[in-house]
C-alpha positions in Angstrom: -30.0 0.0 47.9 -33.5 1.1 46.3 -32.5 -2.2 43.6 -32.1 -5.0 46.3 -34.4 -3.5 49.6 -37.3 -1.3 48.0 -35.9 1.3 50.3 -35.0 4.4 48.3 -31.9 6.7 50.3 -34.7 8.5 51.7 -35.9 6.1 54.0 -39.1 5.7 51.5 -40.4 2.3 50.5 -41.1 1.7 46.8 -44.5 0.7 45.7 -45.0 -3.2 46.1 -45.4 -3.9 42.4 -41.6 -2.2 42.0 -39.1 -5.0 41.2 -36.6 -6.3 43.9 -33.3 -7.7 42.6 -31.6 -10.0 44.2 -27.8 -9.4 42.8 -24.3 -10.9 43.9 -22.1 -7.3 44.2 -20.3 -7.6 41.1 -24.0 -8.0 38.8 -25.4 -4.5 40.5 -22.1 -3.2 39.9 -22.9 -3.3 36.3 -26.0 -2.9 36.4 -25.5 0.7 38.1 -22.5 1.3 35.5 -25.3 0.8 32.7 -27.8 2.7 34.4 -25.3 5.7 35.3 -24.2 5.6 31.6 -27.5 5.9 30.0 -28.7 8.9 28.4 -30.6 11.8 30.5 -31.2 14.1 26.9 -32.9 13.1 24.1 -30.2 12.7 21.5 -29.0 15.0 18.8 -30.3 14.9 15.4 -34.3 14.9 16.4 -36.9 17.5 16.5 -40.5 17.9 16.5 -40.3 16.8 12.6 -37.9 14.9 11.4 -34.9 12.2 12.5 -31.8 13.0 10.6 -29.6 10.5 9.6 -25.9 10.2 7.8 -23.7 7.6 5.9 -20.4 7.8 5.6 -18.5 7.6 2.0 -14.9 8.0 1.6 -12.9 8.8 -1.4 -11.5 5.8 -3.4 -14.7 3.9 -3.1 -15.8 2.9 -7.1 -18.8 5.0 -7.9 -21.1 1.8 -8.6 -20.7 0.8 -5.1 -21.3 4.6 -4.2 -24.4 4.6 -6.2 -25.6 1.3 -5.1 -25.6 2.0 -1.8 -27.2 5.4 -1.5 -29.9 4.7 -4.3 -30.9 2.1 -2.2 -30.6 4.2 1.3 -32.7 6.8 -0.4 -35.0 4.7 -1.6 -35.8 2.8 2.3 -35.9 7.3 3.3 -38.5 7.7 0.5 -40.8 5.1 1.6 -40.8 5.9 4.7 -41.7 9.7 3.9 -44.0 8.7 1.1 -47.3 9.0 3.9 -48.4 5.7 2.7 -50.4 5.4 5.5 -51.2 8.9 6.5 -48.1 9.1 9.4 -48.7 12.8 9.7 -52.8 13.2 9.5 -52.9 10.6 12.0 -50.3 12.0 14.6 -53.0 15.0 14.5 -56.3 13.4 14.8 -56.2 9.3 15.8 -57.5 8.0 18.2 -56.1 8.7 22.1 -55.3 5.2 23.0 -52.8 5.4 19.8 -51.8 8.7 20.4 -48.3 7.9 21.3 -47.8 6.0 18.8 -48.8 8.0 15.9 -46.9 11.1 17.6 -43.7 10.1 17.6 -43.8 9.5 13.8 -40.9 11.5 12.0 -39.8 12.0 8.4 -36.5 11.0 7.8 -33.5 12.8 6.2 -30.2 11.1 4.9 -26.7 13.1 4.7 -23.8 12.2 2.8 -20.8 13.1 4.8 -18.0 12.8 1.9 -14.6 12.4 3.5 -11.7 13.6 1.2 -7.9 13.2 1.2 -5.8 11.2 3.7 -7.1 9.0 5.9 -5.6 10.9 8.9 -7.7 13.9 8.1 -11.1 12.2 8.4 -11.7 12.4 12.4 -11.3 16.0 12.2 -13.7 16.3 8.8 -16.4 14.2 10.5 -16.3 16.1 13.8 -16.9 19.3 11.0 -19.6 17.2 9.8 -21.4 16.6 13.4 -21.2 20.0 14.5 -22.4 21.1 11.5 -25.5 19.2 11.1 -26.1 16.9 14.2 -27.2 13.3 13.5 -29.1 10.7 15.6 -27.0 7.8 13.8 -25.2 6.8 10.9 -26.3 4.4 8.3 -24.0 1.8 6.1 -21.1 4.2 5.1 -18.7 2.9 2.7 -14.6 3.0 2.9 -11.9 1.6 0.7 -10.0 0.3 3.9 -10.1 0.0 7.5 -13.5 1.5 9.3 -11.7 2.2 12.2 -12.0 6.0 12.1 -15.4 6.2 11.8 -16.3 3.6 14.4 -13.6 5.7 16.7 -16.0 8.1 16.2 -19.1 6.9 17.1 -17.5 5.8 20.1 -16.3 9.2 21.5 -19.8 10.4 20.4 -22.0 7.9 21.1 -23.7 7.7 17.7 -24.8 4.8 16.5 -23.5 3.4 13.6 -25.8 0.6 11.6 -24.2 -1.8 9.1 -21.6 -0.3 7.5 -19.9 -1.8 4.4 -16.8 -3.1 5.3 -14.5 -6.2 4.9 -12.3 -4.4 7.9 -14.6 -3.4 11.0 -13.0 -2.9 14.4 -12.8 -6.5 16.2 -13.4 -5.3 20.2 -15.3 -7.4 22.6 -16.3 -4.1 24.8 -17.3 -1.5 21.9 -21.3 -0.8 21.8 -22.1 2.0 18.9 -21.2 0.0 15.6 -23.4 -2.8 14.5 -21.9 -4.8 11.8 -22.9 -7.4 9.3 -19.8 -9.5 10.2 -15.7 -9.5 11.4 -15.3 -8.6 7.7 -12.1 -11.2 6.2 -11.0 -11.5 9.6 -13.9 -13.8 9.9 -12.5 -15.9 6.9 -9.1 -16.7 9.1 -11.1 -17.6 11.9 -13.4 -20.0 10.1 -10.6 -21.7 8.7 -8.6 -22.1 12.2 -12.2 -23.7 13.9 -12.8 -25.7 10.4 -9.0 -27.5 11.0 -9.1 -27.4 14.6 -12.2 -29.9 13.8 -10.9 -32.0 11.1 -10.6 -35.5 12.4 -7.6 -36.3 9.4 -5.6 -33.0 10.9 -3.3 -34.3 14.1 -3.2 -31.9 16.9 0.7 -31.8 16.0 0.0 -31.1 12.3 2.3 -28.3 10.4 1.1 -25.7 9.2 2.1 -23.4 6.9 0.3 -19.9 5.7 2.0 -18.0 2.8 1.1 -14.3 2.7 1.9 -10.9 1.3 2.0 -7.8 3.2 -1.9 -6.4 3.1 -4.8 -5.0 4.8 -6.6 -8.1 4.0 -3.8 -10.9 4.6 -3.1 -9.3 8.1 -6.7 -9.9 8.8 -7.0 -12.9 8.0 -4.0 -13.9 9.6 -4.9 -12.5 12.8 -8.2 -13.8 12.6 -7.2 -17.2 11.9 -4.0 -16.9 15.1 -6.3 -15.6 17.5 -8.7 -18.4 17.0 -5.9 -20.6 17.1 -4.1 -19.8 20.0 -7.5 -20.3 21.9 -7.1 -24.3 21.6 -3.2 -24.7 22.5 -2.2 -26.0 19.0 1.2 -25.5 18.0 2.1 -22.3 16.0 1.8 -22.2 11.9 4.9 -21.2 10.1 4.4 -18.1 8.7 6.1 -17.5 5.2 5.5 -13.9 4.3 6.8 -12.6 1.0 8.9 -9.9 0.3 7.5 -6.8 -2.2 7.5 -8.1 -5.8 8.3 -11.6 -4.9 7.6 -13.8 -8.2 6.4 -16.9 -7.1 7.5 -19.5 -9.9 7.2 -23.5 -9.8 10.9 -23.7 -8.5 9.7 -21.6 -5.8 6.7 -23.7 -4.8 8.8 -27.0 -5.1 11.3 -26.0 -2.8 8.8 -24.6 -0.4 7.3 -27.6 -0.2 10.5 -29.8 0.3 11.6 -27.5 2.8 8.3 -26.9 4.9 6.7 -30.0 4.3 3.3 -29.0 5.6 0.4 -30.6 6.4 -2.0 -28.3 5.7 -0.8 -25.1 3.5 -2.8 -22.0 3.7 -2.0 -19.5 0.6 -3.7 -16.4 1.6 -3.2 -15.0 -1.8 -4.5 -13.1 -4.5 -5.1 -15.3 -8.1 -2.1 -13.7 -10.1 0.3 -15.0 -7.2 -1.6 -19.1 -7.8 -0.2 -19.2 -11.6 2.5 -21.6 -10.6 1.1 -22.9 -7.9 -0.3 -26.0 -10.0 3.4 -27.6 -9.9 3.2 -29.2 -6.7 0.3 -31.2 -8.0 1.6 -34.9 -7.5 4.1 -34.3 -5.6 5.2 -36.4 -2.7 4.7 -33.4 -0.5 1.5 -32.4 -1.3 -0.2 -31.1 1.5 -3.7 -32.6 2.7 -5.3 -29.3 3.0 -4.8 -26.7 0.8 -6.7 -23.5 2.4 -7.9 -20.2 0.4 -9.8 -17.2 0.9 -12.8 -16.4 -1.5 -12.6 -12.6 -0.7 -8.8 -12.8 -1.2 -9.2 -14.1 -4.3 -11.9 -11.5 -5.4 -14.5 -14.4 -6.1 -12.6 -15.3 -8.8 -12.7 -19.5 -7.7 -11.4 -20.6 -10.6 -8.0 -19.5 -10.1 -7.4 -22.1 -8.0 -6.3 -24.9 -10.2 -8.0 -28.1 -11.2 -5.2 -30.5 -10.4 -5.3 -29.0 -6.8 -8.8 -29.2 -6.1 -9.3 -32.4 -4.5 -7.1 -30.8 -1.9 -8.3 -27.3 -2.0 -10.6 -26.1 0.8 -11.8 -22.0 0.3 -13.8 -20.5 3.3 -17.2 -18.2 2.0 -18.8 -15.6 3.8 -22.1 -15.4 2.4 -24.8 -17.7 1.1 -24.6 -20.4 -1.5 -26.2 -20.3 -5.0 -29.2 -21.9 -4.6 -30.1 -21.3 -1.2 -31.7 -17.7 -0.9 -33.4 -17.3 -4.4 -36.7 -16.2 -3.0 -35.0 -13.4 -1.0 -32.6 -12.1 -4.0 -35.8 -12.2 -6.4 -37.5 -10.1 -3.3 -34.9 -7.4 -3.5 -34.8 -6.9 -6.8 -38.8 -6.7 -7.0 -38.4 -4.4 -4.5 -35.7 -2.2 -6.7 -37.8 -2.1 -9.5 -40.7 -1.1 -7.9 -38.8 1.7 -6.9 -37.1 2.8 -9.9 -33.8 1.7 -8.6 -31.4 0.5 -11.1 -30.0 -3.0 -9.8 -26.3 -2.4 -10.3 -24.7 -4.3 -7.5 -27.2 -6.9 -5.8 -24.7 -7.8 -3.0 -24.5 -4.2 -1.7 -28.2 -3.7 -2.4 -29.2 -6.5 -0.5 -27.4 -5.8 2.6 -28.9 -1.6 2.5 -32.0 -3.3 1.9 -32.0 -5.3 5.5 -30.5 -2.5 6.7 -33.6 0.1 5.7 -35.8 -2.5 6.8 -34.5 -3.3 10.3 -34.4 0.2 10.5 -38.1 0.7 10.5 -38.8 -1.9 13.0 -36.2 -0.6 15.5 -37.3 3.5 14.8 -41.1 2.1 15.2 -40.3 0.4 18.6 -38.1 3.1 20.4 -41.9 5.3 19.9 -41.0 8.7 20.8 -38.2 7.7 23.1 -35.1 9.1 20.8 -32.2 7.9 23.1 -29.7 6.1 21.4 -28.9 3.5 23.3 -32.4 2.7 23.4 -32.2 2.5 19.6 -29.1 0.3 19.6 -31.1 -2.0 22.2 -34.2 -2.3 19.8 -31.6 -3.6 17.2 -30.0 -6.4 20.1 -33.9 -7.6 20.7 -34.7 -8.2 17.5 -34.8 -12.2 16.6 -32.6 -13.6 14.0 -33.3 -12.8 10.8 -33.6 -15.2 7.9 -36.3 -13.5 6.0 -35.3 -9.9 4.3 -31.6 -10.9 4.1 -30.3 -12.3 0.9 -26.9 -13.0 1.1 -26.6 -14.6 4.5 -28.4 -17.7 5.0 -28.8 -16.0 8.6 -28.1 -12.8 10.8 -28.3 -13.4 14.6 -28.5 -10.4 17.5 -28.1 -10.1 21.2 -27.2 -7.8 24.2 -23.7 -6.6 23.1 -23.5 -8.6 20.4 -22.1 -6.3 17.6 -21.8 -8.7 14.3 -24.3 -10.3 13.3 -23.2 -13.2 10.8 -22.3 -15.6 13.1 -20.8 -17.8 10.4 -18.9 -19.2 7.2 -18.6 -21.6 5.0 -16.3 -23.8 4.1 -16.4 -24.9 0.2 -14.4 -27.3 -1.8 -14.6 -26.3 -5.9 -15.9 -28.8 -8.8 -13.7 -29.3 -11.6 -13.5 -27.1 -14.9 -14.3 -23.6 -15.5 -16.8 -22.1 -13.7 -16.7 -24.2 -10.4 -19.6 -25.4 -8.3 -19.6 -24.8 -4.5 -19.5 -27.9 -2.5 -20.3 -27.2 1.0 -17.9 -29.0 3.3 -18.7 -27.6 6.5 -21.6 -25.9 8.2 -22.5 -22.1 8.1 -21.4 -22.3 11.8 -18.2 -24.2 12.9 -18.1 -24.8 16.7 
């Protein structure tokens, strides 16, 4: 009642300069769920000293990804406990009216939490981890596969979890403690559903047909793409999923063709499975839209075949050559300078923003160390175009949990080493 009257349970009236809400009964139902739900301790993993953090690496992961992303981690940890500006003297002797401020300065310390063996084991090794060694929050953390332990885990604890790197995060609407950069290749199969759902030469009526093998990254782009779908009423694609070992040879993609007839054909596929794909150039069935995936295809472009191109459409996650120059030669300046080896510049550009959001949000929570209030710091922040390199642009908000809002779609120049033609815009409404 104190929320809408000024009259505390009590029978005491609040101070006049105390906010009044005026709220229909469902808002200050949520807004007493999120107060209720708030933290009352400060959180694990801080003392007088130091806030420690973790990221996550699983087995399987190559070890230049490994070593790209913790170099640069440890590198962002470094700086910050290099006492470039004297974090510690001040704390001790500046002046009152920055007291605060200076106090709550910390050093940081980064663990490795190594998970081993099957993926079915890992809940119960990072729970070993946790008790072990409490953390405030977890930073990137790289998997081969699915993310979905770990962010399981940050649920039932309530740790946040910042950028991890991950083509498979956990697509929820209602889950806070994960931040990612994007929906991972689920993104890619939505893109392409709002890119043809826009297409003025596609009818509302058009077939559609999406060839696929059985995979962790076909299945997400699949359900990206039918979710997305679904959402404007269009009629259902045909879905041709091949069996195990399938060969895929011209007399397969004739008769596909002949029998399907589609409009637009969407071959989420690999670049070995596109060898034979070339024969239904010319045909009389050739569809108008030909749709791949650039991750699916490992970046590889050039797979897809010049007598298809004119028809080929490929949807791209991250920036275009050309258009964040300034920011890659940024990072790698910033590499150098710290002795880092630049190994993998798409990996080290994305613990770069992740280091350097992190001192903002650390900087802003003071000496408040609850994590939601750290979380929040990270949903204030304005949208970043500056210190990321390969996004043209990372957007946040209450709740929102990924933050590349976007994807292109590109068509490919002819001959070996394509150009990217951009055919849509980074977002597609």
């Amino acid at each position: 009642m104190a929320l809408w009257t000024g009259v505390d349970p009590a029978g005491r009236k609040l101070d006049s300069i105390m906010p009044r809400y005026n709220l229909e009964d469902r808002d200050m139902a949520v807004l007493v769920h999120y107060l209720n739900n708030l933290s009352v301790d400060m959180a694990p993993g801080v003392d007088e000293t130091t806030i420690r953090f973790a990221t996550v690496v699983a087995d399987g992961v190559a070890e230049e990804d490994r070593q790209a992303m913790l170099s640069t981690l440890q590198a962002h940890i470094d700086t910050h406990n290099s006492q470039n500006r004297h974090q510690e003297r001040r704390a001790t002797s500046g002046p009152f009216f920055k007291t605060e401020m200076h106090q709550a300065y910390r050093r940081w310390q980064l663990d490795v939490w190594e998970l081993k063996g099957p993926e079915n084991t890992w809940q119960a090794q990072l729970q070993n981890f946790y008790q072990g060694q409490p953390v405030f929050a977890l930073l990137g953390g790289i998997t081969p596969g699915s993310w979905r332990v770990i962010h399981e885990f940050s649920e039932r604890n309530r740790i946040p979890t910042i950028f991890p790197l991950t083509n498979f995060p956990v697509i929820s609407e209602t889950d806070w403690y994960t931040l990612y950069f994007s929906k991972g290749i689920y993104q890619e199969g939505e893109t392409a559903a709002r890119y043809l759902h826009a297409a003025e030469n596609i009818a509302p009526e058009a077939k559609i047909v999406i060839v696929s093998r059985e995979g962790l990254e076909s299945n997400a782009l699949i359900r990206g793409f039918s979710e997305s779908w679904r959402k404007y009423g269009r009629p259902e694609p045909e879905y041709l999923k091949l069996l195990p070992g399938a060969e895929l040879t011209s007399e397969f993609w004739k008769e596909t063709m002949k029998s399907s007839q589609p409009t637009v054909l969407i071959l989420w596929l690999g670049g070995d499975d596109l060898t034979n794909i070339e024969s239904i150039a010319g045909g009389r069935e050739l569809p108008r839209q030909i749709i791949f995936s650039s991750e699916l295809l490992d970046y590889s472009l050039e797979a897809v075949p010049d007598l298809l191109r004119d028809n080929a459409y490929v949807t791209y996650p991250y920036s275009l050559a050309g258009e964040n120059e300034t920011r890659r030669l940024m990072v790698r300046r910033w590499l150098e300078v710290r002795k880092v080896p630049v190994t993998d510049l798409q990996v080290q550009s994305k613990m770069y923003f992740l280091g350097w959001m992190l001192t903002g949000a650390v900087k802003h929570i003071r000496s408040e160390f609850f994590r939601e209030y750290f979380l929040e710091k990270f949903d204030m922040m304005t949208d970043q175009d500056y210190a990321i390199a390969v996004y043209p642009r990372l957007t946040f908000g209450p709740g929102q949990r990924y933050a590349s809002k976007g994807c292109y779609v590109v068509q490919l120049t002819k001959g070996p080493g394509p150009e990217l033609v951009k055919r849509s815009d980074w977002v597609i409404h």
